[in-house]
N, C-alpha and C positions, 0 to 999 in steps of 0.2 A: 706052377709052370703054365696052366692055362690062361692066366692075368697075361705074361708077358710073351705069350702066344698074339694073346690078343691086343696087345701094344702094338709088337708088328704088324701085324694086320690093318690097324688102324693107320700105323705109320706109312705102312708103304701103300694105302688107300691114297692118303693127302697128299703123297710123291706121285701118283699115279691120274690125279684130278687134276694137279698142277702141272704137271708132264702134260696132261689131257688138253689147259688153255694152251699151253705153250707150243702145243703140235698145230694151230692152225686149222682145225678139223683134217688132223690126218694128211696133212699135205707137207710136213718138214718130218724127214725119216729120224733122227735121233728122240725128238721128242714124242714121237708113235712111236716106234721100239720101248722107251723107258716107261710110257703107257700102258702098253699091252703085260712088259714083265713084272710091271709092281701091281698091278691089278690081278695076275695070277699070284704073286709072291702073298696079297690081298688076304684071296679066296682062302690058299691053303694054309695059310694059317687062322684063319677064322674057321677053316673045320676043325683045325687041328683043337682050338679053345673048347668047340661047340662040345667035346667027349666030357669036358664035366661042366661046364656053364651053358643052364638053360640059354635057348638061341633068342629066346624074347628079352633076356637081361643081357646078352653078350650084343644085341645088334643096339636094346637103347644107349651101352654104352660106347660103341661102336660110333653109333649116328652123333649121340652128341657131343663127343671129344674130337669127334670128325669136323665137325661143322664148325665148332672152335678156332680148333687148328689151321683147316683149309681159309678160313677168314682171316686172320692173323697173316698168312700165307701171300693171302689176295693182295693183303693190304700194303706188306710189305714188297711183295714182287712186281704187280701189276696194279697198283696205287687207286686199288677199290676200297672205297667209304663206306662203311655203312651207318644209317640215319638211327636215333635214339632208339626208335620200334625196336627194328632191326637187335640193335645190344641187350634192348631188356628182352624179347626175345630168349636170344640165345642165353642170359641170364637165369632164365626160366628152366630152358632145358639143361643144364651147368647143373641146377637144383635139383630137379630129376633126377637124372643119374648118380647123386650123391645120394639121397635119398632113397635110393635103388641100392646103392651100395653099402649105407652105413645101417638103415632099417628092415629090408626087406630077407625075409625069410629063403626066398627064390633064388636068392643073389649065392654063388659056389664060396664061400667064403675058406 
């Protein structure tokens, strides 16, 4: 149950950062409202993970299926590129957290 604790979490983080461009800094009222409640809806499901998944494996996975996503996101919504670096980058961090998750002892399996 704490993996898909923390699916939401992550999910409604990437609803919440995209909410977040799309508000204008806070100057278009529906997309601040869908910001402010998926970034709580965020939080508390990321405590709710934290009761059996250490917070240092629950936020690397967290961060980099986040960074994934919200790119994908970007790319698709708001028709942001990103340059080779950039992909092998996050190709890197993709490795990580697998490797967090398919090797490491720490990981709540």
């Amino acid at each position: 149950m704490s993996y898909l604790y923390l699916a939401i979490a992550i999910v409604s983080e990437v609803i919440g950062t995209s909410a977040l461009k799309a508000s204008n800094e806070f100057t278009r009222l529906l997309p601040s409202l869908i910001t402010l409640a998926a970034f709580f809806c965020a939080f508390y499901f990321l405590s709710l993970c934290l009761r059996t998944i250490p917070v240092g494996i629950a936020y690397a996975i967290w961060s980099g299926v986040g960074i994934v996503l919200i790119s994908l996101i970007a790319l698709v919504l708001f028709d942001q590129k990103l340059d080779l670096p950039a992909l092998g980058g996050m190709a890197l961090i993709v490795a990580g957290v697998m490797v967090i998750n398919l090797f490491s002892k720490s990981a709540a399996h």
